[in-house]
MDAnalysis code that builds the backbone (N, CA, C; Angstrom):
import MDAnalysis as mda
import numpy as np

u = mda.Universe.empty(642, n_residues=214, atom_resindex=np.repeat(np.arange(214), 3), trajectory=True)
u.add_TopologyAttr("name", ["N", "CA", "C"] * 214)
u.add_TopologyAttr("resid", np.arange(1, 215))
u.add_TopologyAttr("resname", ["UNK", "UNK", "UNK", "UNK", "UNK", "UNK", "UNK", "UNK", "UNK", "UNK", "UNK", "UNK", "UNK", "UNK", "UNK", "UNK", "UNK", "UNK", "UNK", "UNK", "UNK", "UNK", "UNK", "UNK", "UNK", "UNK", "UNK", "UNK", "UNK", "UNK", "UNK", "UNK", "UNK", "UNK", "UNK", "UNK", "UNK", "UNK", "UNK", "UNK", "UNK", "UNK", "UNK", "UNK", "UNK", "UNK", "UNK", "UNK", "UNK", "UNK", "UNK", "UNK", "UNK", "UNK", "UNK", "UNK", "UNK", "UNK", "UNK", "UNK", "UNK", "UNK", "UNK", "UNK", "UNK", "UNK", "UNK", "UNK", "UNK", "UNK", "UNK", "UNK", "UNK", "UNK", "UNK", "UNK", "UNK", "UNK", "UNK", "UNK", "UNK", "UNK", "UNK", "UNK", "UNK", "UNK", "UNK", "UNK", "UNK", "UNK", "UNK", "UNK", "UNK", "UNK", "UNK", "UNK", "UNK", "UNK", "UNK", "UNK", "UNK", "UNK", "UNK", "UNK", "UNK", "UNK", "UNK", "UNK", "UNK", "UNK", "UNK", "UNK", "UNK", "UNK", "UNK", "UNK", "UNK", "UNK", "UNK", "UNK", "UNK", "UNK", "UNK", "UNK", "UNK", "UNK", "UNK", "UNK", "UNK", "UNK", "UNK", "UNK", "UNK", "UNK", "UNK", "UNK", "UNK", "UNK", "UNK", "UNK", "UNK", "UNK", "UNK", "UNK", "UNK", "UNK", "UNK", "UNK", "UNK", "UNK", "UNK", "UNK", "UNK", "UNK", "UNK", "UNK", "UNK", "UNK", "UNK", "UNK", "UNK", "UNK", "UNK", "UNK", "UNK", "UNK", "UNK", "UNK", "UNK", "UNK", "UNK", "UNK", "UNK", "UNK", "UNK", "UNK", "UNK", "UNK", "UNK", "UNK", "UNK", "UNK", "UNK", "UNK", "UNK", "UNK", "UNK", "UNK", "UNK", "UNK", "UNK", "UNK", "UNK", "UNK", "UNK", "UNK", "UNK", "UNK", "UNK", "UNK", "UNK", "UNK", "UNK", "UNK", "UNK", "UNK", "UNK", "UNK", "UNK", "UNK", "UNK", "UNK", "UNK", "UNK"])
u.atoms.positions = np.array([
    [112.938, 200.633, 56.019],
    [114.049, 199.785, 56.455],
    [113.662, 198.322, 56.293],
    [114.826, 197.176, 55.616],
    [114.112, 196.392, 55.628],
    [114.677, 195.265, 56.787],
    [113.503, 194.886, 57.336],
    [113.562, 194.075, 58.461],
    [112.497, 192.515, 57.692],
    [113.236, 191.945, 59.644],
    [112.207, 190.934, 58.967],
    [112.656, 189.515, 57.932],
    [111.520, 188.839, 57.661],
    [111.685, 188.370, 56.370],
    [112.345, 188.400, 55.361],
    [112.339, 189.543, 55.398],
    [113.130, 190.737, 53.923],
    [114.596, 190.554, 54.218],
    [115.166, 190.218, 55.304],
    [116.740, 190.101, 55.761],
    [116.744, 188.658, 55.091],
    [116.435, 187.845, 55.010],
    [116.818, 186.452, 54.458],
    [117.915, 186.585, 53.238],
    [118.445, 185.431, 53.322],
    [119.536, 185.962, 52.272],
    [119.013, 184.901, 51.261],
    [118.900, 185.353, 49.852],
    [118.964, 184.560, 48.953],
    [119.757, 183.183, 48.993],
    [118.970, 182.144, 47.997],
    [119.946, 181.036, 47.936],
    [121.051, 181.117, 47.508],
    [122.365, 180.568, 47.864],
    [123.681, 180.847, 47.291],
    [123.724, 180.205, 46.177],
    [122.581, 179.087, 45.645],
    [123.468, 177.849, 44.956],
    [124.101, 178.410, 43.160],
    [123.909, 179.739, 42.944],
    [124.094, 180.396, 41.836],
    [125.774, 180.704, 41.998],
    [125.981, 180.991, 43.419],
    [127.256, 181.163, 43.646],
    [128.319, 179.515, 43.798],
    [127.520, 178.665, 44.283],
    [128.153, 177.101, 44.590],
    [128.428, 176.923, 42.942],
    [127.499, 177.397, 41.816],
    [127.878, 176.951, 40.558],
    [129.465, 176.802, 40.285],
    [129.588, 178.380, 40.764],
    [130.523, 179.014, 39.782],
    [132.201, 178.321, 40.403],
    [131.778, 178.230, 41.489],
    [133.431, 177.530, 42.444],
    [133.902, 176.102, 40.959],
    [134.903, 176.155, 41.070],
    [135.646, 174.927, 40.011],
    [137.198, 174.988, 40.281],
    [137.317, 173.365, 40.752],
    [138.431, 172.529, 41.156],
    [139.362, 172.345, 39.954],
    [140.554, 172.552, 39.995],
    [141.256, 172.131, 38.314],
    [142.350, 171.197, 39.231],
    [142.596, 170.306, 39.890],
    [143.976, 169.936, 40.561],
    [144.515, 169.806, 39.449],
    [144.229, 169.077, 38.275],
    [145.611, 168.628, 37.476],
    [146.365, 169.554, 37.165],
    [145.657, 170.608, 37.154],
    [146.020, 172.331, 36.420],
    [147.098, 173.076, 37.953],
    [146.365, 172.317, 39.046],
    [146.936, 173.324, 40.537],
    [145.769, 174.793, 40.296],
    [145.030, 175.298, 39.813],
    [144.077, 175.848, 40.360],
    [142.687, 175.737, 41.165],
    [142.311, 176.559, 41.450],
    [141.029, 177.095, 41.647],
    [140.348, 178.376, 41.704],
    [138.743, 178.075, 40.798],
    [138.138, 179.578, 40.019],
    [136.857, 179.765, 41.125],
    [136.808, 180.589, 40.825],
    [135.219, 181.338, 41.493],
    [134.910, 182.432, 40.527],
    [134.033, 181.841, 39.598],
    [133.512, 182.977, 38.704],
    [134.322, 183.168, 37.928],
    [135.701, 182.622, 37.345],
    [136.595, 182.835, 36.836],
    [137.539, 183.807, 37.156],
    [137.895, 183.786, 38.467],
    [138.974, 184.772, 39.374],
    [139.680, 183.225, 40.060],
    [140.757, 183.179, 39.826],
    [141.512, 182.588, 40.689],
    [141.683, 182.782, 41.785],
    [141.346, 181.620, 42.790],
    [141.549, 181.643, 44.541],
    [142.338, 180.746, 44.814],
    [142.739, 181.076, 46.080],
    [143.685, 180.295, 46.821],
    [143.426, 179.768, 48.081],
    [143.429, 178.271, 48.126],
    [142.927, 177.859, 49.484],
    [143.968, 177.145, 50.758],
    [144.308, 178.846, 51.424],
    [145.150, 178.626, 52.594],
    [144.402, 177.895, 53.578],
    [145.756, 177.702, 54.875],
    [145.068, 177.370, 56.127],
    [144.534, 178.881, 56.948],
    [143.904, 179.161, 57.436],
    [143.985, 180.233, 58.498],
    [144.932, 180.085, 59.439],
    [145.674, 179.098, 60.009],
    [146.968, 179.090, 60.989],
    [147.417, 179.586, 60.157],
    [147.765, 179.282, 58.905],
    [149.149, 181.097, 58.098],
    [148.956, 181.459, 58.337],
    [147.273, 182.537, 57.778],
    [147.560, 183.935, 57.669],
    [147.302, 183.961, 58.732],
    [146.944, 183.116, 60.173],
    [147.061, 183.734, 61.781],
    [148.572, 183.632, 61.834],
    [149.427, 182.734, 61.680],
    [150.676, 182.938, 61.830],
    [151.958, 184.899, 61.339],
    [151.514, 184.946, 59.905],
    [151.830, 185.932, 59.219],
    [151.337, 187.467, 60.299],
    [150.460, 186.698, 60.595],
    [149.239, 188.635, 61.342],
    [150.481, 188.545, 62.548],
    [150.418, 187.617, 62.865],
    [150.852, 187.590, 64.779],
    [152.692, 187.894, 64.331],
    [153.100, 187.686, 63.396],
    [154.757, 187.919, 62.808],
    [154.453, 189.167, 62.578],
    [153.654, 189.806, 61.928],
    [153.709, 191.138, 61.675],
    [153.438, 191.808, 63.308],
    [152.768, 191.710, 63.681],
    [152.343, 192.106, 65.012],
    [153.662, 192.651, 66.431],
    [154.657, 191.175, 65.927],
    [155.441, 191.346, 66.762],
    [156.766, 192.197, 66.033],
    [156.331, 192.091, 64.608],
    [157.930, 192.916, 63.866],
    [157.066, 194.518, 64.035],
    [156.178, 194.432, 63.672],
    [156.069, 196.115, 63.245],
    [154.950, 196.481, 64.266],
    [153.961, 196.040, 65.046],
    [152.970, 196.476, 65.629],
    [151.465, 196.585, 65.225],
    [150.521, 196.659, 66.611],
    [149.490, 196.130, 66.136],
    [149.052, 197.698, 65.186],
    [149.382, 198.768, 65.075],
    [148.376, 199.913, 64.017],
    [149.116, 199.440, 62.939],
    [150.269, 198.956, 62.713],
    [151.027, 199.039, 61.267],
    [150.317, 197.711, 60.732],
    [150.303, 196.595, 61.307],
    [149.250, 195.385, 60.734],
    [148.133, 195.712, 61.072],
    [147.273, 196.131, 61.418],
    [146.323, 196.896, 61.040],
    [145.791, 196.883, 59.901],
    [146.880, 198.027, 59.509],
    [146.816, 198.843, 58.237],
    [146.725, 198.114, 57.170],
    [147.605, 197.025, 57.150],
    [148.152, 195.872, 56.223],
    [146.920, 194.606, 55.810],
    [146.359, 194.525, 57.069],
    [145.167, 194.034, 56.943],
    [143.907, 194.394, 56.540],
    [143.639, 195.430, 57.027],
    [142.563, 196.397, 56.063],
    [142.577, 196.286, 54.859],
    [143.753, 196.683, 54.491],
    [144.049, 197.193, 52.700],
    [143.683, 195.885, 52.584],
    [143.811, 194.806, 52.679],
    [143.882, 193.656, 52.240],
    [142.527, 193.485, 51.970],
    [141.824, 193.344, 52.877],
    [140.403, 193.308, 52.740],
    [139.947, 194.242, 51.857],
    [140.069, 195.127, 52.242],
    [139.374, 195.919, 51.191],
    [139.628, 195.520, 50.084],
    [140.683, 195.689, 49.390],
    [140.619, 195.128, 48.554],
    [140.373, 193.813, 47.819],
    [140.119, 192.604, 48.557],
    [139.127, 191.853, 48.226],
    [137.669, 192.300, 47.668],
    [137.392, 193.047, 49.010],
    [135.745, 192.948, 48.986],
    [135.294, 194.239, 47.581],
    [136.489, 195.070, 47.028],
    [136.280, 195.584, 45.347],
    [136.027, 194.688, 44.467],
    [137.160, 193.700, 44.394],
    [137.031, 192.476, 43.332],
    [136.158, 191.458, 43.476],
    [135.803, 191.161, 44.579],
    [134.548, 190.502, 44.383],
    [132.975, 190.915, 44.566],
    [133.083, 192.885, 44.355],
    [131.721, 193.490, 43.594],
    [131.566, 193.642, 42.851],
    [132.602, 193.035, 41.726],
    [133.037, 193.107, 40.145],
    [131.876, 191.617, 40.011],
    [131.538, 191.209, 40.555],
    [130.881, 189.701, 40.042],
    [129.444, 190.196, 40.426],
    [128.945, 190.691, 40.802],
    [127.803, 191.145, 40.672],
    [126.647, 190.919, 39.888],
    [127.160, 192.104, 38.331],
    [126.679, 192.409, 37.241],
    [126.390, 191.208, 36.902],
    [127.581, 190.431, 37.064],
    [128.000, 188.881, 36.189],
    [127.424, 187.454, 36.749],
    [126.792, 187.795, 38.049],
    [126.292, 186.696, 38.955],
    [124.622, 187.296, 38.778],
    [124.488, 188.037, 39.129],
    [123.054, 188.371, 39.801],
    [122.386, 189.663, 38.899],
    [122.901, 189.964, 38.289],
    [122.363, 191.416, 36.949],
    [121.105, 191.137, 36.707],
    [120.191, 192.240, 36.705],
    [118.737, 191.571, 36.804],
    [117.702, 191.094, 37.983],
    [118.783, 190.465, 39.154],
    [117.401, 190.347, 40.335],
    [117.959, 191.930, 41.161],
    [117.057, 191.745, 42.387],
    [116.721, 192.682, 43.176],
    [118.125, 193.403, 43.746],
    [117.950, 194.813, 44.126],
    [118.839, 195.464, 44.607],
    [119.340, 194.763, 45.934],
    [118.698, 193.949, 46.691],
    [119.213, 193.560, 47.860],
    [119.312, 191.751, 47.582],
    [119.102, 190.797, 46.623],
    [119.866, 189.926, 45.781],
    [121.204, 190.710, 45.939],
    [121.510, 191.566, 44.884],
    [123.110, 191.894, 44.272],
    [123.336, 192.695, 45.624],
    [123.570, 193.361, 46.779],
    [123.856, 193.667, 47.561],
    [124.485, 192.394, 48.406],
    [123.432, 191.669, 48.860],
    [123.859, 190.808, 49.595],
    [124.967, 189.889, 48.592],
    [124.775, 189.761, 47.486],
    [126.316, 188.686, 47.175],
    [127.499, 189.135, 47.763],
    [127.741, 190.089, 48.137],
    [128.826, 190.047, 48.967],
    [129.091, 189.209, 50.111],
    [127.796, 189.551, 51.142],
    [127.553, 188.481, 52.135],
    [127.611, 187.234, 51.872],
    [127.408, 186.305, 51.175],
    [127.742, 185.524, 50.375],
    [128.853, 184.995, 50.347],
    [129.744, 185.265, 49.332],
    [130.457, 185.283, 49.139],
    [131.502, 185.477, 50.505],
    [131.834, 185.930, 51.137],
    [131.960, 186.563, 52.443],
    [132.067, 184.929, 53.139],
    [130.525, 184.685, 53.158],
    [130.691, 183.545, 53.992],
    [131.671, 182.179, 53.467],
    [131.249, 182.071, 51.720],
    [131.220, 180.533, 50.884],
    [132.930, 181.018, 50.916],
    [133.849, 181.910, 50.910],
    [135.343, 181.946, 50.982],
    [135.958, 182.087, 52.507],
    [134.825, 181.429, 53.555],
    [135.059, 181.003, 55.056],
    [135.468, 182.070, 56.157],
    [135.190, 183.210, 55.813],
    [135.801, 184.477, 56.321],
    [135.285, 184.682, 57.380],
    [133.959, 184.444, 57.716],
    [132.732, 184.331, 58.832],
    [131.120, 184.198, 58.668],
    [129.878, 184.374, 59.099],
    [129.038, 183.954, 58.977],
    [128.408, 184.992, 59.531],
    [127.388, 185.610, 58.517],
    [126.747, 187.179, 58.663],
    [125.622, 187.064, 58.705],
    [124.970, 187.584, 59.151],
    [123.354, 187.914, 59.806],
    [123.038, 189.541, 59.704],
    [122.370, 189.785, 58.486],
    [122.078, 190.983, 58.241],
    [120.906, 191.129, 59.565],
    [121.348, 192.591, 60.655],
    [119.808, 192.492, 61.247],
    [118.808, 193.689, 61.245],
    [119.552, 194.879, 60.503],
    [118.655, 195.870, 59.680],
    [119.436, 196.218, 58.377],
    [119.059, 196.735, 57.465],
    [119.817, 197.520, 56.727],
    [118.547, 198.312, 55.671],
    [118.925, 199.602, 55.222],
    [118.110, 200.252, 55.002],
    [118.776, 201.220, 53.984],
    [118.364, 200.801, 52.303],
    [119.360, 201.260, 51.573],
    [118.695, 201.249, 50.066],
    [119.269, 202.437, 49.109],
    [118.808, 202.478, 47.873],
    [119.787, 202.999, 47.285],
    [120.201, 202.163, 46.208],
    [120.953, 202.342, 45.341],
    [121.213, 203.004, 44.137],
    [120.299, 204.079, 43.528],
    [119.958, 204.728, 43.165],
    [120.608, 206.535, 43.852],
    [119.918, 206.213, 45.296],
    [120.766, 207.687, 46.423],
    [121.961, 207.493, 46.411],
    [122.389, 206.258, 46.545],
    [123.780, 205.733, 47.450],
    [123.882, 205.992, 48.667],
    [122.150, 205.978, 49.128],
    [122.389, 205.288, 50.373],
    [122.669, 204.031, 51.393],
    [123.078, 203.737, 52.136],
    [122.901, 202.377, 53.028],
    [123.584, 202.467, 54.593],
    [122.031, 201.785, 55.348],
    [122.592, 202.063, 56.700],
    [122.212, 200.393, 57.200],
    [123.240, 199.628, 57.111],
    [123.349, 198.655, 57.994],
    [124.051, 198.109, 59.246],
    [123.133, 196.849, 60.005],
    [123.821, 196.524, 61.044],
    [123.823, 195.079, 60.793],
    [124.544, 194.381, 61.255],
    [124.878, 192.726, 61.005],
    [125.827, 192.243, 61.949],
    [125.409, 190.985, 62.417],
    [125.812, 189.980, 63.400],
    [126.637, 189.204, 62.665],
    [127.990, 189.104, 63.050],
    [129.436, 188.557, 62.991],
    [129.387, 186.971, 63.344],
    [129.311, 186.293, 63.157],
    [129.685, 184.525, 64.069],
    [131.023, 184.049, 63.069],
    [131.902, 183.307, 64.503],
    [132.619, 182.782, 63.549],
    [134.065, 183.442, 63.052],
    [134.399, 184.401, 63.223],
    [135.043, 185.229, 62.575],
    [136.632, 184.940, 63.038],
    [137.562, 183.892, 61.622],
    [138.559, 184.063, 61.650],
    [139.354, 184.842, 62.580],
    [139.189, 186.228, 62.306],
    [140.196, 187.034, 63.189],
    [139.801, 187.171, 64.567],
    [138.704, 186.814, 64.322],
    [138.662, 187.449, 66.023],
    [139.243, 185.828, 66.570],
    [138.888, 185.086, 66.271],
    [139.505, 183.719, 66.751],
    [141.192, 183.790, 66.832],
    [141.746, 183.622, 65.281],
    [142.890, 184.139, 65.627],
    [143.437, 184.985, 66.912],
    [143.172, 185.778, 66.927],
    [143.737, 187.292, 67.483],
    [143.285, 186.841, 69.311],
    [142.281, 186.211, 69.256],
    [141.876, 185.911, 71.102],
    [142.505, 184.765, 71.726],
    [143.108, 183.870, 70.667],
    [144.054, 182.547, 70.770],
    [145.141, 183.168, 71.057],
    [145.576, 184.122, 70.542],
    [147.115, 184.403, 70.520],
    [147.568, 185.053, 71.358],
    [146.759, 185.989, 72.227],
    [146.926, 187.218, 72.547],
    [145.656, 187.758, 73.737],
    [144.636, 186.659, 73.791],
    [143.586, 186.505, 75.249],
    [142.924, 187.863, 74.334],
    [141.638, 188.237, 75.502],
    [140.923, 188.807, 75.411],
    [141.118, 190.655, 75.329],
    [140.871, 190.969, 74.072],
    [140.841, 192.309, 73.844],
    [140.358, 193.525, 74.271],
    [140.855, 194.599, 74.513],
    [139.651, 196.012, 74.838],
    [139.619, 196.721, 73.145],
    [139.887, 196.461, 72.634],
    [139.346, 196.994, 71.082],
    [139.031, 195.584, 69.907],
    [138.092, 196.284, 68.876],
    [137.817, 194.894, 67.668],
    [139.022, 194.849, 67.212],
    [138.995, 193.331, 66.322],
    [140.332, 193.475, 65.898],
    [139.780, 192.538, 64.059],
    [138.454, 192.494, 64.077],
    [138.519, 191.841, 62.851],
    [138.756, 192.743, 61.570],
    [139.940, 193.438, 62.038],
    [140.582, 194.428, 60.650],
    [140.204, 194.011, 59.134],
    [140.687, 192.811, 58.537],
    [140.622, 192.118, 57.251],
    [139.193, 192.320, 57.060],
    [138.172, 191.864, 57.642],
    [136.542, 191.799, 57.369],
    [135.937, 192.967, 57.306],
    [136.463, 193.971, 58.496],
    [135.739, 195.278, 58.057],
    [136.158, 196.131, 56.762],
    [137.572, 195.714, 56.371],
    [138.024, 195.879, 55.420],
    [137.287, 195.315, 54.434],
    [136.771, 194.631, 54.119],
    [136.358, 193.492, 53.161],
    [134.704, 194.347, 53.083],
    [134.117, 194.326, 54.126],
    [132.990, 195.003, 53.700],
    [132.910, 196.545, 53.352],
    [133.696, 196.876, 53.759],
    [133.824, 198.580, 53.250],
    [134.125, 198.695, 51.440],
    [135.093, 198.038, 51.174],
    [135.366, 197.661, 50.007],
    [134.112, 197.185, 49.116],
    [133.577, 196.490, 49.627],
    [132.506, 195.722, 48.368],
    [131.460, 196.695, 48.687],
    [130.613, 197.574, 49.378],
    [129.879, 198.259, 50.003],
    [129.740, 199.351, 48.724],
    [131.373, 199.828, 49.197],
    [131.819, 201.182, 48.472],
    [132.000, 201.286, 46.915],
    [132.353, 199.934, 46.784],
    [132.373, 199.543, 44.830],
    [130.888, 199.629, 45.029],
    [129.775, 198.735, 45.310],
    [128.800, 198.338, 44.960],
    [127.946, 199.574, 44.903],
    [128.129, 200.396, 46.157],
    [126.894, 201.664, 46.084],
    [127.592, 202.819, 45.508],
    [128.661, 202.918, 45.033],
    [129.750, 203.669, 43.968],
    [129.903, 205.111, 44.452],
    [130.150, 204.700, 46.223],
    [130.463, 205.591, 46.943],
    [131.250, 205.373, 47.905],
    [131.656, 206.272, 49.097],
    [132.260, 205.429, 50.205],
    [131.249, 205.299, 51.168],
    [131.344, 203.848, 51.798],
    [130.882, 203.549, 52.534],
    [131.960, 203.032, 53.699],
    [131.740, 203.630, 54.808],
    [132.890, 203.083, 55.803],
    [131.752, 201.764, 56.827],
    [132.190, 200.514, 57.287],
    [132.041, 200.573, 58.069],
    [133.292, 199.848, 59.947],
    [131.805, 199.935, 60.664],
    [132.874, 200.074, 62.015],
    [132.628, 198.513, 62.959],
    [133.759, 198.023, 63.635],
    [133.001, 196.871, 64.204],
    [132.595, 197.951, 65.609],
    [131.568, 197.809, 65.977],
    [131.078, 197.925, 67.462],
    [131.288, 197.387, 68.901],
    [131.367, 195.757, 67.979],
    [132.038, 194.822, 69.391],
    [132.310, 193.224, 68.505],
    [132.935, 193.249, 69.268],
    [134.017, 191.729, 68.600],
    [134.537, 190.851, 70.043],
    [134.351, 189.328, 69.334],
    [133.851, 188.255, 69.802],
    [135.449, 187.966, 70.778],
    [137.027, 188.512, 69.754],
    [137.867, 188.895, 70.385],
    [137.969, 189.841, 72.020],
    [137.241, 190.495, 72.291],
    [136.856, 191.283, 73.751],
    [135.682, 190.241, 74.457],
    [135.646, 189.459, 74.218],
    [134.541, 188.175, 75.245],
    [132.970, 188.396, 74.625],
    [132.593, 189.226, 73.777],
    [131.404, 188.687, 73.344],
    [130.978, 187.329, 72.412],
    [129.965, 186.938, 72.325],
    [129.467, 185.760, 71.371],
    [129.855, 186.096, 70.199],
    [129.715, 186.831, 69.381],
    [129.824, 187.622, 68.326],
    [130.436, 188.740, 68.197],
    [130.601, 189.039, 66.847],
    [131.029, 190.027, 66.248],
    [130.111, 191.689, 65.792],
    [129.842, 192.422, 65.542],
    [128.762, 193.388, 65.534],
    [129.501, 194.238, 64.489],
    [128.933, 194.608, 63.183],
    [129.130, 195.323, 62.112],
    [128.494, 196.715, 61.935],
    [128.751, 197.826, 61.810],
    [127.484, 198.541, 61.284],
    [128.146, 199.545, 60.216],
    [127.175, 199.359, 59.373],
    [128.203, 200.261, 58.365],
    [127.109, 201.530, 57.649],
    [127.955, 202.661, 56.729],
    [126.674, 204.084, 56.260],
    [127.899, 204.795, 55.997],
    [127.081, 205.803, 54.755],
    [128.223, 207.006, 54.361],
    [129.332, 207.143, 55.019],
    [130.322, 207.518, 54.255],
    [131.648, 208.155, 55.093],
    [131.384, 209.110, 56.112],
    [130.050, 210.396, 55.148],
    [130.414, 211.510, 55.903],
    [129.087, 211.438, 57.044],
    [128.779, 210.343, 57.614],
    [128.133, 210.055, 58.477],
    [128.756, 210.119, 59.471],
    [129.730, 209.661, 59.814],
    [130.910, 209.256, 60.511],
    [131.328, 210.277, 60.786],
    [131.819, 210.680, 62.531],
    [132.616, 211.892, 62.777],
    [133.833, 211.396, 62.453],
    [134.092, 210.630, 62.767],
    [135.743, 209.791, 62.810],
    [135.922, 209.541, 61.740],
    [135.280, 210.033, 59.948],
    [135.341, 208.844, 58.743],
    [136.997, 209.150, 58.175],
    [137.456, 210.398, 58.167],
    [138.994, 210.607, 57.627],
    [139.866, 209.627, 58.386],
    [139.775, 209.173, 59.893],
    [141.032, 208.200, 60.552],
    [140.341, 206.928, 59.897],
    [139.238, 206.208, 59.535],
    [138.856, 204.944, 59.339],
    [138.659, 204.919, 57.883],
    [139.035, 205.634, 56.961],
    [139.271, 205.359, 55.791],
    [140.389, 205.602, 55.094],
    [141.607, 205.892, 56.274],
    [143.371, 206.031, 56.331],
    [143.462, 204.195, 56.182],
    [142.646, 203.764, 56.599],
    [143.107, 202.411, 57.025],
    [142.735, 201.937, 55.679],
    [141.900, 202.242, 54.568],
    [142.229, 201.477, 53.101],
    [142.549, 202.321, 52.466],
    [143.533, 203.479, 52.911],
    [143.760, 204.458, 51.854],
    [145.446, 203.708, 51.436],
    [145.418, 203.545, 50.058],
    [146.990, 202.550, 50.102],
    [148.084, 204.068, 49.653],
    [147.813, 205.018, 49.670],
    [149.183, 206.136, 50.038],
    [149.313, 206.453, 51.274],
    [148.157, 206.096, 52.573],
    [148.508, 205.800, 53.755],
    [149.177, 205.005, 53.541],
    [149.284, 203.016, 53.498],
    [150.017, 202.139, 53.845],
    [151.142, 202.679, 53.069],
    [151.443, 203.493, 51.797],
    [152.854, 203.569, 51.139],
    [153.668, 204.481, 52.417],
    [153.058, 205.484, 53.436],
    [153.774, 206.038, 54.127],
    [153.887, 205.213, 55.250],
    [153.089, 204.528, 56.074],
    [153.449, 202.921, 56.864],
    [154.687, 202.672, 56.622],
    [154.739, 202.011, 55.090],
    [156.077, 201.365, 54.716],
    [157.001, 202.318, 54.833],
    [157.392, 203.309, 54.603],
    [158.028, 204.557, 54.772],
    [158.843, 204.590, 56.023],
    [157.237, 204.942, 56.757],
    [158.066, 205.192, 58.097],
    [158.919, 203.918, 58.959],
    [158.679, 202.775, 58.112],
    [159.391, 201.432, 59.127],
    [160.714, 201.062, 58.612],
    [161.109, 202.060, 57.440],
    [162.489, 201.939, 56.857],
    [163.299, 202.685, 57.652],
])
């Protein structure tokens, strides 16, 4: 398992390269993927509109997928960023990345993984975290996590990257009165619960969501 030292995260500045400003154009690239730089009052605005039109499991759902699907497309940069250094280099660009697109601020504090098995069993410290901020502003202090989008986001890049599923779960979130956020993620079929927590990026789940709110 690697602890320790070994948790340090590589320098990003390979990733600071790749960010590029075009105003005259109205874009912006990361690696040559077009991004978009909202406020978080939207998409806190949009979550808390959905929240009150359809409910908190149906945004949920909406949020997950979302993430997740981020955190696929940006394990596509990988190969293209980091091809060549260490299995836990190209692992962690997610984390990375994660942080440099303002989502929150991660602290790997075990993880224990080979890519080769498609194994990985990590745990990581949350700071910072958009949603849980959002969601404890709007709505006070929680009895469940609510940083849906992020766990989404890491399940996604996890599951592209180790070219398996990887679910993971928040434990505790900064939304219910802790300091932090708490991640831990490992195989699907690790998980007694992994069929209800991988409904949440399954998108023919969200097609029946939409379904049922017609």
């Amino acid at each position: 398992m690697l602890k320790g030292k070994l948790l340090n995260l590589p320098p990003d500045s390979d990733l600071r390269r790749l960010i590029h400003f075009s105003p005259d154009d109205g874009q912006i690239w990361l690696a040559g993927q077009r991004m978009l730089l909202i406020h978080a009052s939207a998409l806190g605005g949009l979550r808390l509109e959905l929240i009150h039109s359809v409910g908190m499991e149906h945004t949920r759902r909406y949020f997950s997928r979302i993430g997740y699907a981020a955190g696929k497309q940006d394990a596509t940069l990988v190969s293209r960023v980091r091809g060549g250094k260490s299995d836990f280099d190209m692992l962690t660009l997610g984390i990375q990345l994660h942080m440099l697109e303002g989502l929150q601020k991660v602290t790997p504090l075990s993880m224990d993984f080979d890519l080769k098995d498609g194994q990985l069993h990590g745990e990581f410290r949350c700071d910072h975290s958009w949603e849980a901020e959002t969601h404890k502003r709007e709505f006070g202090l929680q009895h469940e996590p609510v940083c849906w989008m992020l766990i989404g986001y890491a399940s996604g890049y996890t599951s592209a990257f180790m070219r398996r599923s990887i679910l993971f779960k928040e434990t505790s979130c900064a939304a219910c009165g802790g300091q932090s956020c708490h991640f831990v993620g490992k195989p699907a079929e690790e998980w007694a619960d992994a069929e209800e927590m991988a409904s949440y990026f399954d998108p023919t789940s969200l097609l029946s969501t939409i379904q049922d709110l017609q």
